[in-house]
N, C-alpha and C positions, 0 to 999 in steps of 0.2 A: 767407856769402851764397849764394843758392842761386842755380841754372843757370835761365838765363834763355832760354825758349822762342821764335823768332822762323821765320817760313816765308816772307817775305819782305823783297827789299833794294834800294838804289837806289844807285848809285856815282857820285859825284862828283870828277871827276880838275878839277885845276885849277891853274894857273899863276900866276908875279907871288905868290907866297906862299912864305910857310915850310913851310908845311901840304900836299903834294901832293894829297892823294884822303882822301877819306874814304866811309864806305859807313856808310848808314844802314839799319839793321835794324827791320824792325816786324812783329808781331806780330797774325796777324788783320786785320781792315779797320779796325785804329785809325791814324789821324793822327799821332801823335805816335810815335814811334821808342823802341823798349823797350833799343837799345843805340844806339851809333856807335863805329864802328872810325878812328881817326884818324891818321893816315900822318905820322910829323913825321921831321924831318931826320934821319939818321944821325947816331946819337951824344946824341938828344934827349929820351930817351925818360923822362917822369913815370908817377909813378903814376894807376892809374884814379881818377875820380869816379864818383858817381852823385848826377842833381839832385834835391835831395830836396823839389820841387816836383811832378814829372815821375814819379820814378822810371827817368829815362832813365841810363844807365849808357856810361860815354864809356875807352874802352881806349885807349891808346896804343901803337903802334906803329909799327916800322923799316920805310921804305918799301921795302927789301929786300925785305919778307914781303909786299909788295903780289900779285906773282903767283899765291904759293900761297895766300894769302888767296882771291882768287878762283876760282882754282881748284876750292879745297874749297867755295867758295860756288855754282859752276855745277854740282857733281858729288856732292854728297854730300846726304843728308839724314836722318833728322832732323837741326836745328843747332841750338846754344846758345852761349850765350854764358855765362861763370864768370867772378866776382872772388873775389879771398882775402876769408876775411872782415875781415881789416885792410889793403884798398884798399890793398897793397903790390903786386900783379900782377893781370895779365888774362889771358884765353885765349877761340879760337873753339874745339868742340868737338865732334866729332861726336857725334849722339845713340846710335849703336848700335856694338856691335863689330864689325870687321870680318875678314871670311876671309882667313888669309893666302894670297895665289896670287889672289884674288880676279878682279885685271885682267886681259884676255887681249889679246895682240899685235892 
């Protein structure tokens, strides 16, 4: 499957669930969301989807990775998003390489 372009996101932390936050990704001024990053319990972690209505693409991930998830989501760009081509794993991704030393105190 190929990397999947998005430049903006919406985060939804939430409570009274299993599902902590999730952050939905889109692409351009479209409505519909080209990924979702889905936060589930420790220990809970499925393989990706992608709805093949949509073409929406749905990761799953350890709420552990919430911080650096955002993180990389306020701080870096270009983004993407990759699944294996046999929906066995997910990844966020940055789109360019980076200098090492980059960051300065």
């Amino acid at each position: 499957m190929p990397y999947i372009a998005f430049d903006s996101y919406v985060v939804r932390i939430q409570g009274g669930t299993q599902i902590p936050a999730n952050v939905f990704c889109y692409a351009g001024s479209g409505q519909v969301p080209v990924g979702v990053l889905v936060f589930v319990n420790d220990g809970d972690t499925k393989s990706p989807k992608q709805n093949t209505q949509t073409g929406t693409v749905t990761i799953y991930m350890l709420p552990s990775n919430l911080e650096p998830v955002l993180d990389t989501l306020r701080n870096e760009k270009p983004l993407k998003l990759y699944v294996s081509s046999t929906l066995s794993w997910g990844a966020l991704v940055t789109g360019d390489k980076e200098p090492v030393g980059e960051h300065e105190p």
